[in-house]
C-alpha positions in Angstrom: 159.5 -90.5 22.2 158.7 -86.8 22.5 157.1 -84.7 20.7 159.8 -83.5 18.4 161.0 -87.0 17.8 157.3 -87.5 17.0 157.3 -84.7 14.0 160.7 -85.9 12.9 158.5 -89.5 12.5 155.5 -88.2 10.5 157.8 -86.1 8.2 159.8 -89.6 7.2 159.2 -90.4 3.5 156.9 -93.6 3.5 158.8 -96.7 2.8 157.4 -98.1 -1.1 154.6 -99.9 -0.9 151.9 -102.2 -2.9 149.5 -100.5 -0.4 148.7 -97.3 0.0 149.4 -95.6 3.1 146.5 -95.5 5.7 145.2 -92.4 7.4 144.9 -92.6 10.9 144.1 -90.4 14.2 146.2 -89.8 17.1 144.2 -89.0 20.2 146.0 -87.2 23.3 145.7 -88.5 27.1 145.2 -84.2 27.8 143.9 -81.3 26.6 147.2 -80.1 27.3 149.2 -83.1 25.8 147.2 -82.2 22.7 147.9 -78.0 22.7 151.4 -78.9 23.5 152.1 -81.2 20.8 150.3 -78.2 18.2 152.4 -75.6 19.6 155.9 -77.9 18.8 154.2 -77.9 15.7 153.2 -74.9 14.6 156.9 -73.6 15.5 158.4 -76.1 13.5 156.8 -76.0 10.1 159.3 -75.2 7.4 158.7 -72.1 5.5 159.7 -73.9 2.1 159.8 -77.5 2.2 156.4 -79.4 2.7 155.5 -80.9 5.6 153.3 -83.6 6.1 149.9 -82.5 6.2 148.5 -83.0 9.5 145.0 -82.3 10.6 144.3 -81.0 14.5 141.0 -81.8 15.8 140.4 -79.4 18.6 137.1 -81.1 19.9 138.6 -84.3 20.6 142.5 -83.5 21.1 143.4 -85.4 18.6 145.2 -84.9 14.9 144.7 -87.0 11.7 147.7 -88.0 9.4 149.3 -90.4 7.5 151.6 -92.6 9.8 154.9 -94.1 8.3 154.9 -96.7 11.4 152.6 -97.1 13.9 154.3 -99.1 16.6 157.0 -96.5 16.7 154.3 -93.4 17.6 152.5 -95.7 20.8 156.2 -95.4 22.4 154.8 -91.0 22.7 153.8 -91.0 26.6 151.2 -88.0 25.8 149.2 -90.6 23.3 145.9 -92.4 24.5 145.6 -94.0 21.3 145.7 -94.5 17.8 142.6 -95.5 15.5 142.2 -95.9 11.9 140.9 -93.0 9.8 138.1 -95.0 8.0 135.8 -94.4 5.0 132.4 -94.1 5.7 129.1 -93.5 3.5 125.9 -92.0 2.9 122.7 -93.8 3.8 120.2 -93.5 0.5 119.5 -96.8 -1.5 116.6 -95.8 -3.9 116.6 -93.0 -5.9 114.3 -91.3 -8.9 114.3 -88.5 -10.6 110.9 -87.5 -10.6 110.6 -83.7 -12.0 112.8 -80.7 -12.6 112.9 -76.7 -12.4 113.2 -74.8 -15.6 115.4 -71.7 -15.5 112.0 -69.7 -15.8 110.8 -71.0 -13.1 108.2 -73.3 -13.7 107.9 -76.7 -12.0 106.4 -79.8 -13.6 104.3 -81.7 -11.4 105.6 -82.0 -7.8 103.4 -81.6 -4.7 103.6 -78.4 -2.4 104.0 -80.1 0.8 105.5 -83.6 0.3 103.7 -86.6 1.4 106.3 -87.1 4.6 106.0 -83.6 5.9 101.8 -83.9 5.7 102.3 -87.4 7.4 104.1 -85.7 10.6 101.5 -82.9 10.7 104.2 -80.3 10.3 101.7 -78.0 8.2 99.5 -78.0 11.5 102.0 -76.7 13.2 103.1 -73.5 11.5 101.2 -71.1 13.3 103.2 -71.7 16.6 106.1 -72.4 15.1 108.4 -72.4 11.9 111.9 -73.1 12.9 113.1 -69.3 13.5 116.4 -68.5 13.7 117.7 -71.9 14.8 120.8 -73.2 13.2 121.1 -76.7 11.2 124.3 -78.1 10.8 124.1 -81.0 8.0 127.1 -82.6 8.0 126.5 -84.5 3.9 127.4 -83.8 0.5 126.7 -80.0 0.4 123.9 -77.9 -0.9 123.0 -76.5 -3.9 123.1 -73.2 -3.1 121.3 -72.0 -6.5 117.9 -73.9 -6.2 114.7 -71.7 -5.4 113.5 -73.4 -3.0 116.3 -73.1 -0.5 117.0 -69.5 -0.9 117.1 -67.5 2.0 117.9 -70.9 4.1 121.4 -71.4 3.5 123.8 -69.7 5.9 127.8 -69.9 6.1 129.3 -73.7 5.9 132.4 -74.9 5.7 134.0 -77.5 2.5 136.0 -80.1 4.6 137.1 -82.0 1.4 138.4 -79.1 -0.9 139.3 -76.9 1.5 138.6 -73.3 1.2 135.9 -73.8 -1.0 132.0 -73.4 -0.8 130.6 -76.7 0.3 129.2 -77.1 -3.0 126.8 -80.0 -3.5 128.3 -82.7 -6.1 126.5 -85.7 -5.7 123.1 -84.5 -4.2 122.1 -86.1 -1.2 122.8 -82.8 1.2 120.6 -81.1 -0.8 117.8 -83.5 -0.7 118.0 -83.1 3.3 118.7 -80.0 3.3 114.9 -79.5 1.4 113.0 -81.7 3.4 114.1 -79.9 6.7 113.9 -76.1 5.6 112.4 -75.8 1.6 110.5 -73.0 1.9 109.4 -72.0 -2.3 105.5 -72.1 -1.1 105.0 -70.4 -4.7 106.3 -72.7 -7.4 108.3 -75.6 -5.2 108.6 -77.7 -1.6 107.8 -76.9 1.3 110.0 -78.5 4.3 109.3 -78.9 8.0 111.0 -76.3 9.3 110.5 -73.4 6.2 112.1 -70.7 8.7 115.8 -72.9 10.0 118.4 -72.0 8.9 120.8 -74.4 7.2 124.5 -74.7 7.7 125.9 -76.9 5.1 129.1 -79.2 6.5 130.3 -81.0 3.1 132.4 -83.7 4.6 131.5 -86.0 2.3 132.8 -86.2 -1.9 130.8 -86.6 -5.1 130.2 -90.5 -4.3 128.9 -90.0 -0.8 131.9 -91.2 0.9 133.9 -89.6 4.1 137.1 -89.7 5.9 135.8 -90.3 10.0 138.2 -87.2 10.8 136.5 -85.4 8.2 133.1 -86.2 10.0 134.7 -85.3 13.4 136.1 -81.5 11.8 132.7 -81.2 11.0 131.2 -81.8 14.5 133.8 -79.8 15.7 132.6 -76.8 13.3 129.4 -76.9 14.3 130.1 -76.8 18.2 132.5 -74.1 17.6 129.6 -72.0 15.3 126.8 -72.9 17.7 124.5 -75.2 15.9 121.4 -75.7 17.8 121.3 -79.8 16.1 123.1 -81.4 14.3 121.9 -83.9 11.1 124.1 -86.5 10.4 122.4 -89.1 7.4 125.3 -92.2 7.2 126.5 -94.5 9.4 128.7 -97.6 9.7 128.6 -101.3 10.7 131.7 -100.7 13.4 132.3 -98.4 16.2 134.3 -95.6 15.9 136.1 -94.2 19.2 137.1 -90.8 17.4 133.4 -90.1 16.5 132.1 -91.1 20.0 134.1 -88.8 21.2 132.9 -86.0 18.8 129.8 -86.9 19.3 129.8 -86.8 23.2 131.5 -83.5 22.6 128.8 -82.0 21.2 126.1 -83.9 23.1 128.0 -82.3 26.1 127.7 -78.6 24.7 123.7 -79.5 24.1 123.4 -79.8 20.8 121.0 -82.3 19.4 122.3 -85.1 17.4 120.3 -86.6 15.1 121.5 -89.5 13.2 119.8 -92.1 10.5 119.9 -96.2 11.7 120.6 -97.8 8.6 118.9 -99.4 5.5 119.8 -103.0 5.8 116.5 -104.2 7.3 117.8 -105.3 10.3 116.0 -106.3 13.6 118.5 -105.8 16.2 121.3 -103.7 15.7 121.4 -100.4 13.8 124.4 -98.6 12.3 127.0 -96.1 14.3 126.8 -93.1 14.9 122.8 -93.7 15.3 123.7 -96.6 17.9 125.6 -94.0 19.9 123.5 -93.4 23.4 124.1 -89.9 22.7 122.0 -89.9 19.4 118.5 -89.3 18.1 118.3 -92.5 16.3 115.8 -92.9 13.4 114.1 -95.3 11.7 111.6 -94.8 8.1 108.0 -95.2 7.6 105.9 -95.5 4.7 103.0 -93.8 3.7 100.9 -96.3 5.2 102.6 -95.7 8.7 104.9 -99.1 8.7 108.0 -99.6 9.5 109.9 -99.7 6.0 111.2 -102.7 4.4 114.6 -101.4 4.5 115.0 -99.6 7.6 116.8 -101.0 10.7 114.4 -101.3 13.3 114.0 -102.3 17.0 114.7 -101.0 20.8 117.7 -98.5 19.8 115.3 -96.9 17.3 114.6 -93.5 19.1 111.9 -92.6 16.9 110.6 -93.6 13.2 109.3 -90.9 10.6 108.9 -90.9 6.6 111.4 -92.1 4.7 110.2 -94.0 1.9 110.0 -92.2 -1.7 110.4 -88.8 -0.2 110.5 -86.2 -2.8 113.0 -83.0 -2.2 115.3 -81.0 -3.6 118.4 -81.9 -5.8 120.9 -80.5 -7.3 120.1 -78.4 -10.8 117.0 -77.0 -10.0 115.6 -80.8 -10.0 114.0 -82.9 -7.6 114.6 -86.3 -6.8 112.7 -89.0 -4.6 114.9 -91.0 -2.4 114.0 -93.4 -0.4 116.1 -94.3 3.2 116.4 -93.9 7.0 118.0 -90.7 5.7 115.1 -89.0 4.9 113.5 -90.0 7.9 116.5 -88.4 10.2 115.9 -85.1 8.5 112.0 -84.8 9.1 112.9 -85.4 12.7 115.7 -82.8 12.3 113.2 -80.4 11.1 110.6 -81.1 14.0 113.1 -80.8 16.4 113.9 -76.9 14.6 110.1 -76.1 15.5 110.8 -77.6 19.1 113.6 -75.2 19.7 111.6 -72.2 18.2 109.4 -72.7 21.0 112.0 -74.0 24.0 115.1 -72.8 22.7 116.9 -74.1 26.0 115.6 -77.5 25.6 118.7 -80.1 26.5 119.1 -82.7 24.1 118.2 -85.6 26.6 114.5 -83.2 27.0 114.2 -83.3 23.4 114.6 -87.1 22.7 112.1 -88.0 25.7 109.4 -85.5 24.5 109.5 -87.1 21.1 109.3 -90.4 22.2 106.4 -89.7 24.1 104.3 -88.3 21.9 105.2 -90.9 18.6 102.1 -92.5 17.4 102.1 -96.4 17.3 104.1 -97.7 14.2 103.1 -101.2 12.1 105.8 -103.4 11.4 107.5 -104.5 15.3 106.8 -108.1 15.3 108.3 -109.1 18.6 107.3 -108.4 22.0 111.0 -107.3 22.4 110.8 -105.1 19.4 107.8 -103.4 20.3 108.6 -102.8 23.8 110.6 -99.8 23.2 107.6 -98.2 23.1 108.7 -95.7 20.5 106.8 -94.6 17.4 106.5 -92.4 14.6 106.6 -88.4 15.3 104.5 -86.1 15.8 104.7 -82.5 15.3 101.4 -81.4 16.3 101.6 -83.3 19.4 105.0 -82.8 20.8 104.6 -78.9 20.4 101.4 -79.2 22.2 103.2 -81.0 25.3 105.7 -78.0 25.0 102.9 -75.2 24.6 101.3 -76.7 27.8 97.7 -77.5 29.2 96.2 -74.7 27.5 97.1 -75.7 24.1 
């Protein structure tokens, strides 16, 4: 099979089925296989009839698309392989609406600086750093571009489920890490880690917090492509993906930091993809009291731990909400890790995850000897910017 026998394939009407038809992504054995096969394409679209939509992925040489039959596309000799486009979610299990922003402006009662972002000294920090000029992508829901407390933070995104619109937040959960890593209303709302970063809002995922893996993929591939200094990506899933190790490794490999949330079924020795990639910042949550959280996946491929129980940000309407997950944990390291680059903005990603393991502070809740023995902790912004500031700090 070649590559025109290959469009002539994807453009066959599905036969009728019970079942609808599956997504999937074609990977390329070449860069070149891959630029071939797009050229063929792009010269063969028809200028009235549809075609069948298919999605290149530039970072990983692959496309996503509907197959009619899958055995007949492995015959292509430029395919490495073929992998399910899956569905995966969101990681926030607890939510409450805890106070709201009237179109005046006033704010019922809701802290300044939330608890979290007191608890990993982040206030201490501001006077060497605030997150300057270094670029967030937050690959979630959206934002909501109207509330105060994120104006002047949000910078261009891109909408990967209605395309060609504003990645609108519809469900909430971007915009709840979008506040704890840059809210910067120090008048009349929050105040985040990092009150001078610069969110880029990726909305790959729809109104019930659910995502397409190609759709997570396009968005790592925007952000390497728009030069994201890290990357914040709050889901996961129980089973590998290949398509997103490859992203991932992609834009591990340009040095952008990934930062990814474990997982919230309180598990002691295995946390959720893409967290469990190598390539990762995974994170675990803590409560107030410095524990590990009830819910949080925990153990040796926890990178680091930070607050992420009843964490109280932005949502969507002027309102806040407090969530509780390993989600709000990964975006208080996200937001530390903005106030690391201010500093050393040519950090590498493997520097960054080594100087925030080694200055965690001891975390309750390892039981085992094996657990514990990771020797990772909960962060610290105070003290990882004064390893990076040096002895005279």
């Amino acid at each position: 099979m070649n590559d025109a026998a290959l469009l002539r394939l994807l453009q066959e009407t599905p036969v009728p089925s019970t079942e609808p038809a599956k997504k999937h992504i074609i990977h390329f054995k070449t860069p070149s296989d891959y630029q071939r096969f797009i050229r063929n394409w792009n010269s063969s679209k028809p200028t009235a009839s549809p075609f069948p939509a298919i999605q290149p992925i530039q970072l990983i040489h692959a496309i996503s698309c509907t197959l009619p039959s899958l055995n007949e596309v492995a015959y292509h000799p430029g395919i490495r392989y073929i992998e399910e486009d899956v569905m995966i979610q969101v990681h926030a299990p607890q939510a409450r609406l805890v106070s709201q922003q009237s179109p005046g402006g006033y704010r019922e009662e809701a802290p300044t600086v939330p608890w979290g972002v007191r608890q990993i000294k982040a206030p201490e920090s501001w006077n060497h750093a605030r997150g300057n000029r270094i670029r967030i992508g937050v690959i979630d829901t959206g934002i909501d571009y109207m509330h105060p407390d994120l104006r002047g933070r949000i910078a261009r995104g891109i909408n990967l489920v209605q395309k060609g619109s504003l990645p609108v937040d519809d469900n909430g959960h971007g915009t709840h890490i979008s506040g704890t890593i840059a809210a910067s209303n120090s008048y009349t709302g929050l105040v985040g880690v990092a009150p001078m970063a610069i969110v880029h809002p990726v909305k790959a995922f729809d109104h019930n917090g659910t995502a397409f893996v190609s759709d997570i993929v396009l968005g790592i591939d925007w952000c390497v492509r728009n030069g994201m200094h890290l990357i914040n990506m709050s889901f996961g899933m129980r089973n590998r993906s290949k398509s997103l190790h490859d992203a991932v490794r992609g834009a591990y490999t340009a040095g952008i930091s990934i930062v990814a949330s474990s997982g919230n079924d309180g598990r002691r020795s295995h946390i959720d993809y893409p967290a469990r990639f190598v390539q990762t910042i995974s994170v675990g949550a803590t409560t107030r009291n410095k524990r590990i959280a009830p819910f949080s996946n925990r153990g040796r491929s926890i990178d680091i731990y930070a607050p992420g129980d009843k964490i109280h940000s932005t949502w969507l309407q002027r309102k806040y909400m407090e969530l509780s997950g390993t989600s709000m944990a990964t975006s208080h390291v996200s937001g530390v890790i903005a106030l690391m680059l201010t500093l050393k903005p040519d950090l590498s990603p493997k520097d960054i995850k080594a100087l925030l393991r080694k200055t965690s502070n001891p975390v309750i809740g390892l039981r085992t000897s094996r657990e514990s023995s990771s020797a990772t902790g909960e962060i610290d912004a105070v003290r990882v910017l004064r390893v990076l500031k040096g002895p005279s700090a």
